[in-house]
N, C-alpha and C positions, 0 to 999 in steps of 0.2 A: 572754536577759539577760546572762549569762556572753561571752557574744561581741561586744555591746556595751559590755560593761566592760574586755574586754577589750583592742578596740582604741581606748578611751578613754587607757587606760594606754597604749598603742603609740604612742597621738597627742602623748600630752605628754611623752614618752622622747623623742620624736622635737624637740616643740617644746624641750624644755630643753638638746637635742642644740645644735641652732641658735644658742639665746642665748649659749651658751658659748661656739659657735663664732663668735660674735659680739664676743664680749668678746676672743677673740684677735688680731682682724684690725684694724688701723687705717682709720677710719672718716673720707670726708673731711670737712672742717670744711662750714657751711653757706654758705660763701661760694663753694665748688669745684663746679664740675660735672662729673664725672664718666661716662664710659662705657666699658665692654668692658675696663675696666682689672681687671687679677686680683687677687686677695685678699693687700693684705700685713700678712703677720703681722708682733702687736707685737714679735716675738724679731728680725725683721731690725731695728727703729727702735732697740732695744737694742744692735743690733752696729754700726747705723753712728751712734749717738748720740758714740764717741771723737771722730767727723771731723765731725761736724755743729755743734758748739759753739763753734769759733773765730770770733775775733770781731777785727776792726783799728779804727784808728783814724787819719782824715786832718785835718788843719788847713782849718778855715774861716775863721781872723780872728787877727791879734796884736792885743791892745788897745793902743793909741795915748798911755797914759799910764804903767801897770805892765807889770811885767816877768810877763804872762798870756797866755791864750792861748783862742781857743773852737776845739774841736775835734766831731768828730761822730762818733758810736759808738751801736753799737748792746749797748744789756741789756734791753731786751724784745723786741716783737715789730718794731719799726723802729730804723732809726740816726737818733736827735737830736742835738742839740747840747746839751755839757758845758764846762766852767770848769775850768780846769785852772791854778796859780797855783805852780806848781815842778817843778821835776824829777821825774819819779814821782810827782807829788805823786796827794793823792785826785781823781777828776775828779765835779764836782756837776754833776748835770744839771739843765737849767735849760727846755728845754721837753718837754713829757710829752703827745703825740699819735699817732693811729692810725699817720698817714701821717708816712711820714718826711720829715726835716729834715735840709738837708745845707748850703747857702749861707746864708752872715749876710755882715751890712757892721757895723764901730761906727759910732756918730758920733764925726768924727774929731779933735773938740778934748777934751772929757771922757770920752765912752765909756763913758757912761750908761745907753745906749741902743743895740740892735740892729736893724736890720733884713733879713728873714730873709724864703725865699720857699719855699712851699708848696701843693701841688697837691692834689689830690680823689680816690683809688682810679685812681691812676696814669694821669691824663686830662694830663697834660703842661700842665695852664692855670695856671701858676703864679701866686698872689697874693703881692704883698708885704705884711707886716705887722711892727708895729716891737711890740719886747718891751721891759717896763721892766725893766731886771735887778732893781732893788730888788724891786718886787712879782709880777715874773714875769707879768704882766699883758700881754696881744699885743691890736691894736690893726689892723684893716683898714684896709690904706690904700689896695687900687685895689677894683677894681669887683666883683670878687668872680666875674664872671661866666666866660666863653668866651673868654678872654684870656691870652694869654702878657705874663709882665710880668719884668722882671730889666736885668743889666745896668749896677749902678748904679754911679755915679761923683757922687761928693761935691765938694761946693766945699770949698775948703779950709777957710772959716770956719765948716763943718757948718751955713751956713743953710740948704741944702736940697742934692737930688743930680740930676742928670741920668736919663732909665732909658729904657728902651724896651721900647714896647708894641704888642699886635697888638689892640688894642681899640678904633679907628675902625672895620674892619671884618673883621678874624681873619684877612687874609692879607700885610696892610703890617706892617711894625715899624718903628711913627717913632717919634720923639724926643721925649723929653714933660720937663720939670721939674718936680719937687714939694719942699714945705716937709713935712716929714712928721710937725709937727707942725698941719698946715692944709691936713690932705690933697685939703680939696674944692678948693683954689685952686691943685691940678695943671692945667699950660696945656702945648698943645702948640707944641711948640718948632719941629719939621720933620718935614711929611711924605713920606713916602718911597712909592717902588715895588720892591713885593719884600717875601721875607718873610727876610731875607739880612745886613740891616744893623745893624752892631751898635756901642757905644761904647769905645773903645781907650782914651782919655786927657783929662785933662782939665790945663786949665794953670791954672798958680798962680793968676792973679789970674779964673780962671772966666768970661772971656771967650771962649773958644776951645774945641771940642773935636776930637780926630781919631776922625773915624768911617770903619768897616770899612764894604765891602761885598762881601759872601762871594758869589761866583757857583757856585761847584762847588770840589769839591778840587784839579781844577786852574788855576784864574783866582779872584783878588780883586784889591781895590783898594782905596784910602786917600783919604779927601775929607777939610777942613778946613771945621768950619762953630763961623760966627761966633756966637753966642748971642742977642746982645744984637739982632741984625737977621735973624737965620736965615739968613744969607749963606753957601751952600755952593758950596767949589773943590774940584777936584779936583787933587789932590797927585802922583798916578800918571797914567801914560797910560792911559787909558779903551781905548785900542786894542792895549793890552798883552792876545791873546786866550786866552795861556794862557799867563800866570804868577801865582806867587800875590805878593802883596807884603800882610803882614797885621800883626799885633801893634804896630801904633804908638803911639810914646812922643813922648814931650816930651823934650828933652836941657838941661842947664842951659846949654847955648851957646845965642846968639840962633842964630834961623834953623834948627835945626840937630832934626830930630826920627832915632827911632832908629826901625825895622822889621825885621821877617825876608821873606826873599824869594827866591825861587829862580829870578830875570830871568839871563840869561845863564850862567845853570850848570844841572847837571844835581838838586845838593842846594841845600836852603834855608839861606840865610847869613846871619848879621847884619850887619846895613847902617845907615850913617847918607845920610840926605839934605838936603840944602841947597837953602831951602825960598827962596833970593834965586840963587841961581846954577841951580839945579835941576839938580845932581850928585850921582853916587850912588858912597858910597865901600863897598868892602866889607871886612868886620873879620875874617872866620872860612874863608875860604879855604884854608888850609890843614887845615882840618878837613874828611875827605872823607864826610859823613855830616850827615843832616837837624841844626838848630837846631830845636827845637822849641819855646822859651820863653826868654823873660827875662824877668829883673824890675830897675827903678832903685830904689834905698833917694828917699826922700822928697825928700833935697837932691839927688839925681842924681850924688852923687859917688861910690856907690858901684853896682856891676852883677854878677849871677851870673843866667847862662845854662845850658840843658839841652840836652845833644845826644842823639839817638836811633843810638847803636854797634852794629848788629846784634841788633836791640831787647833791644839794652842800655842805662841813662840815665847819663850822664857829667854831672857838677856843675862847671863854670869860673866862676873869678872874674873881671872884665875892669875896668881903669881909662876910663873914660868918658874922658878927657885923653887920655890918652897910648895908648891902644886896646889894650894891650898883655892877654892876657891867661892865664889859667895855671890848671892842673888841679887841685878839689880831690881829692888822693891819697886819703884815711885815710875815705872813703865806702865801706861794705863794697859789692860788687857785686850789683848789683840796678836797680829800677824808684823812679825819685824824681819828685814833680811837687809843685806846692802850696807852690810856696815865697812867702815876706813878708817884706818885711825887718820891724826892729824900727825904734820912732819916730827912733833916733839913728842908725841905719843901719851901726851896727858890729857888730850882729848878722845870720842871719835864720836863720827857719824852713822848716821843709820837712816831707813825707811823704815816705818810703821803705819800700818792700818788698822780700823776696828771695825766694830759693825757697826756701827754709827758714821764712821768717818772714813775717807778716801786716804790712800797712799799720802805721806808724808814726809818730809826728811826733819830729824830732830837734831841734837850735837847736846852727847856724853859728857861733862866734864869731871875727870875719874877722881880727884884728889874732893871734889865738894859735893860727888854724886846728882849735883846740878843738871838737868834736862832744859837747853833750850828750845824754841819752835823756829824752824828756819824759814818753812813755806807753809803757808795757809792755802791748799786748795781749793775753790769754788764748787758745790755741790748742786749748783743751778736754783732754782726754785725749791727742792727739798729741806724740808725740817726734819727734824727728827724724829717727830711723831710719824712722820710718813713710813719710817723704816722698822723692817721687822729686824729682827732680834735672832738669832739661829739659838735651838735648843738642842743638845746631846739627846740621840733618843737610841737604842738598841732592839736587837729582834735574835730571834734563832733561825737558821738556816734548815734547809734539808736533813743535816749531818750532825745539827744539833750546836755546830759552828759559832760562835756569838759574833753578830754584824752590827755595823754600827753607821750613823750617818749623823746629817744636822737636820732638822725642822724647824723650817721659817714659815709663821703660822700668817693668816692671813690676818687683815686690820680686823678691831673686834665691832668695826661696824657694819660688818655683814653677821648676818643668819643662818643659820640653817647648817647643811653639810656641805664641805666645803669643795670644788673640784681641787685637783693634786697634781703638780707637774713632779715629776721626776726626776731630777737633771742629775747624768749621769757624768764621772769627771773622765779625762782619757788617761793616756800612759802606755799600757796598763798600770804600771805602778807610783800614777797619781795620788795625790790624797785632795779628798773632798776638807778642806777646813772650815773654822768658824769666820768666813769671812765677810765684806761688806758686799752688797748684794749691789749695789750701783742702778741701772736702769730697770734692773730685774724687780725692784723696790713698786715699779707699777705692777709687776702681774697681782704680787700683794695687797696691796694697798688700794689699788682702783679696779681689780678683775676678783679680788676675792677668793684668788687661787694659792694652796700651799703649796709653796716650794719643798721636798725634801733631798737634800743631797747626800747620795749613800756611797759608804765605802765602800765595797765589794770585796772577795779575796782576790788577792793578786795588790790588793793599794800598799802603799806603802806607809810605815809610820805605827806599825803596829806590828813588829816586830820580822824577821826574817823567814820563820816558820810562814808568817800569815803572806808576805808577798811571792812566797814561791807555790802558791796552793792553788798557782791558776796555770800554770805551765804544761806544754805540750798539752797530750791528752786530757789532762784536767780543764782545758781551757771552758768547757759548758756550764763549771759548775757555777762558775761567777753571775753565768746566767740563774739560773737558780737564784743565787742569792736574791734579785730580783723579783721574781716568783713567790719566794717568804717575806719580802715588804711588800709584795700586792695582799698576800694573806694579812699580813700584819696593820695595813691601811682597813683591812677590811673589819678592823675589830676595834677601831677608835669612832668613839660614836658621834664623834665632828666631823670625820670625812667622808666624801661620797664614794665607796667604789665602783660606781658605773661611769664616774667622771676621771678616768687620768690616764693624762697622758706623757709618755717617755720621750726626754731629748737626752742628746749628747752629743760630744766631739769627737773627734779619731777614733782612739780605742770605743768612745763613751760612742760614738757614733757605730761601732759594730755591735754594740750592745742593746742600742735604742734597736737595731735591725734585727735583731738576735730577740730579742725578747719580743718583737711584732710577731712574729712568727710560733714564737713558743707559746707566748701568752697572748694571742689575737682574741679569743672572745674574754678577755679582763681589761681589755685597753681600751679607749676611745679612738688615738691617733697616735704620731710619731712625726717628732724634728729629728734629721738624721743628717748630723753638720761634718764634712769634711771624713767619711766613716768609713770603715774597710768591708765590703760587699761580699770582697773573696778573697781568703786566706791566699791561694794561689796565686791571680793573676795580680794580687797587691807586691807579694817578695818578687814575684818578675820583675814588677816595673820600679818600686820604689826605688827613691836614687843609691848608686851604689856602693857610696861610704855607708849606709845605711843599714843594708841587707842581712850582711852576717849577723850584727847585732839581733836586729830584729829574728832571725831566724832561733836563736837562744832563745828568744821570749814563745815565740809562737809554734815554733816547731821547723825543720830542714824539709821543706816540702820537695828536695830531690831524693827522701825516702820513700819509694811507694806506699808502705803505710801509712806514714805521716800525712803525706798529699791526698791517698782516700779517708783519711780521716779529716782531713781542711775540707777536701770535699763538700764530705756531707753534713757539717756543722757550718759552709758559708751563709749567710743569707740569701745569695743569688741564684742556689740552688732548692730553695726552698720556699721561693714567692707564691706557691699554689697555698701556701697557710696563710699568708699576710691579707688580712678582710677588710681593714683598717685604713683610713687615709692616713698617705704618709707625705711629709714636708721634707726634698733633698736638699741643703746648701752645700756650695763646694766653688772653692778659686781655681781659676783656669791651671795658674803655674804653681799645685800645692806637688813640693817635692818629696811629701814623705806619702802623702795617702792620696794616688794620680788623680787625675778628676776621670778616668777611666771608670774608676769604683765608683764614681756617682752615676754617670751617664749608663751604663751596663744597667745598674738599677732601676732606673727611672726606666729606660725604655724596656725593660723585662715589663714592670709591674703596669706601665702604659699599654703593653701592648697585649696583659690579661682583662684589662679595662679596669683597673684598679681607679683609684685618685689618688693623683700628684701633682703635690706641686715642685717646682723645680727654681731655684735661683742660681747663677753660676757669675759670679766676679773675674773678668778678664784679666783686671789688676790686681790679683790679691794669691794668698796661697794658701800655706794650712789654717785655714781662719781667715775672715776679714779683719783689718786695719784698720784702714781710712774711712774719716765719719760718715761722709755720705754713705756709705757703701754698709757699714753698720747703723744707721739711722733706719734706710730700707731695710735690711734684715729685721730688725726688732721689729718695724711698722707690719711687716710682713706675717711674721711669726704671731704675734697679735693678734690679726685679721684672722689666722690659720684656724689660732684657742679661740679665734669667735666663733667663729662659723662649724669647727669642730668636738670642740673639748666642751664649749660653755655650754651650748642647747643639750 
């Protein structure tokens, strides 16, 4: 009896042992799926809670009558859209749902009225639905279903807008009109082939629109279609097989539309074309470095364009008349995009980030070159000193190639050599910039780990030549470039080469698998988020507005050759090399890289007895979203470089 009672009491010492030790460890939420991931205690979400809190803010919309603005931010578990009505002023937010909210349109003669587009647990099928601002009340305006919808472009007199949808059959994006107060008497306008095409402009009197069609990142082209007949020209040469010519405008000259386009040069330029002579004049020639954007103010008389400097963004202002155009100086340096003009076009807005600071919205005033601050972000508990700084640093490739990245060194209160993550960006034809590093500011700063973010070939931002140098067969060599930054770490006598290890995302996630394999005794470990496993069974499944595009980039795996060559260059066929523990994340409903690509992975490399760990987001898609759910990832990822990377 004694000896039943007493391992009674051993039993529940032991179970009370447990609960405790249960209340210590952060538990994932019920949306996460979880395996082989280690126990992170609540004292690490405590130390990285400083770097976890910042929060920015980008421009979705200027209103059309006041001097206001909707912007999107995040204070709970997503970024919505807020009302922001001065300088600092307070920002009120005006839609309050799971899934976040980033794009609005007004209507553009009162601006009564929003409409805003939104998807499901990051399934990419965006609905539009218009908000009344008075009663905050949202309103479905397309089908709700398996459909991508956006794109919109308003008639001038806000009776209805132009938009495009993949909802005849989920892989075209045609052209449809709606009154979006009489949403059922949406008709379509023009159907297309491809899932590529998209709306650029529309002209005053809403007869005309210019429409894009994106073939790959390196070829597009520009059609002109009639509204009233569905009449579509093409504007560009259709035989032009690798140039892009994209972002077109209307100009207030007759004849006379504006685009970006990198036809006879090696960077993309702003151009006008003459639309009776069909000549193409170009305006930014002397800038040796991508255009990546413009915007006209409403009357066309006034213009500011973005350049891409060594993924740096540069702000110009250009007279539409006279082409002439000039830098704004008094922009601190950093990342700008998001600009609008305001309804009189003597202002406009913009988003700005640096590597000190978060996402921003600022407001241009062009005639005093005046910059005001409209929202102040919250960066959590982080100072300044906490954040590293990204350095320009370059290397030689295999081919002798020049590569290039950023180096975010670690705080210089650590010693010694330094361990080194990788972070690889996706696309492929991403570009790694000088950006703000946000939570990523702990691996720095409190783990003592360099970040370096590499371009590889195939990025983008570095000319035409350099983004086409990873296509089809070439696709290995990008790996490589990887391979000469392990060499190249290996020759700075602050870092450690037996300490690093590779992450990345989509594309950057078939490259963190690609280079586990290639380079497995130079690596420690590998994050491998949201990534493509296998060339093949990814163009099967990916959604299928998707596919073609993608198939220009990576190759027509209904080419025999091309498919044995996907083959033997996937990761998933080549797990007998991978030594290494590897980290998979991946959202259940990611519509461009299936969670297929994860799971095929993970239980290959499970079932050689590798080490995996695994996290899969039910709610989420290409990437996580929602805080909780990116709070775990980072806790996780952490835990991974302790237990991996660090010892």
């Amino acid at each position: 009896m004694k000896k039943r009672f007493f391992f009674l009491i051993v039993l529940l010492f032991g179970l009370c042992l447990q609960a405790q030790d249960k209340k210590n460890v952060i538990v994932p939420n019920e949306n996460l799926i979880s395996e082989n991931i280690a126990e992170i205690p609540k004292e690490l979400a405590v130390q990285v809670k400083k770097y976890s809190e910042a929060r920015g803010a980008s421009l979705s919309e200027v209103n059309p009558i006041k001097n206001e603005i909707i912007i999107a931010t995040r204070f709970g578990s997503t970024s919505q859209l807020h009302k922001v009505s001065q300088p600092l002023g307070a920002r009120k937010q005006i839609t309050f749902f799971d899934e976040p909210v980033g794009s609005a349109s007004y209507e553009p003669t009162k601006g009564d009225y929003l409409v805003y587009s939104k998807d499901i647990g990051g399934n990419e099928f965006g609905q539009l639905f218009k908000l009344d601002l008075k009663t905050l009340k949202s309103t479905l305006l397309t089908d709700g279903g398996r459909s991508q919808n956006g794109g919109i472009n308003w008639k001038k007199d806000g009776s209805g807008f132009y938009f495009t949808s993949t909802k005849r059959n989920g892989g075209d994006r045609d052209i449809y009109y709606m009154n979006p107060n009489d949403p059922k008497s949406t008709k379509l306008v023009l159907e297309v082939k491809g899932g590529g095409w998209s709306i650029q402009d529309i002209s005053n009197d809403g007869k005309k629109l210019l429409i894009g069609e994106y073939v790959s990142a390196n070829e597009s082209h520009i059609w002109l279609l009639e509204t009233e007949t569905s009449k579509l020209t093409a504007i560009t040469n259709r035989n032009d097989k690798s140039v892009v010519q994209t972002n077109a405008g209307f100009s207030n000259i007759a004849d006379e539309i504006w685009f970006i386009t990198d036809k006879d040069n090696e960077f993309q330029r702003l151009a006008t074309f003459n639309l009776a002579t069909k000549t193409t004049t170009y305006h930014t020639s002397s800038i040796p470095c991508n255009v990546e954007d413009y915007v006209l103010s409403e009357d066309k008389k006034q213009m500011v364009f973005i350049t891409n400097e060594g993924g740096l963004n540069k702000l110009y202002v250009l007279n539409p008349v006279s082409k002439i155009n000039s830098e704004v100086k008094n922009i601190p340096v950093g990342l700008i995009g998001g600009i609008n003009f305001t309804k009189d076009g003597q202002s406009l807005f913009f988003t700005q980030s640096t590597a000190d600071s978060s996402s921003d919205v600022y407001k241009l005033v062009l005639k005093t070159n005046k910059i005001e601050r409209w929202t102040e972000s919250e960066l959590g508990e982080m100072q300044k000193e906490d954040m590293s700084s990204p350095k320009f640093i370059e290397w030689k490739s295999f081919d002798n190639l020049k590569i290039s990245g950023f180096y975010y060194p670690a705080s210089a209160k650590f010693t010694g050599k330094r361990p080194v993550l990788i972070s690889i960006h996706g696309g492929p034809e991403g570009q790694s910039m000088a950006s703000f590093l946000g939570s990523n500011n702990y691996y720095t700063n409190e783990m003592g780990v360099v970040i370096i973010s590499p371009n590889v070939r195939g990025s983008s931002g570095f000319g035409k030549t350099y983004i086409a140098k990873d296509n089809g067969f070439l696709r290995e060599d990008s790996v490589k470039d990887i391979g000469a930054l392990l060499d190249w770490i290996a020759l700075q006598p602050e870092l450690d080469k037996e300490r690093i290890m590779i992450m990345g995302g989509s594309y950057g996630g078939y490259m963190t698998l690609a280079t586990a394999f290639h380079y497995a005794d130079r690596i420690k470990c590998s994050v491998d988020i949201v990534g493509i496993s296998n060339f093949n069974t990814f163009l099967k499944n990916t959604e299928q507005y998707r596919r073609d595009l993608r198939r220009v980039e990576y190759g027509d795996e209904r080419e025999p050759e091309m498919y044995a060559f996907l083959e033997k260059i996937s990761p998933l066929n080549n797990t007998d090399k991978i030594k290494k523990p590897m980290f998979i994340i991946q959202g259940t409903n990611d519509p461009r890289v299936p969670v297929t690509e994860a799971t095929q992975m993970r239980d290959k490399l499970k079932a050689q007895g590798n080490t995996v760990w695994y996290l899969e987001a039910k709610d989420e898609g290409h990437g996580f979203r929602k805080k909780a759910n990116v709070d775990y990832q980072r806790l996780a990822v952490i835990r991974f470089m302790e237990e991996y990377l660090l010892k």
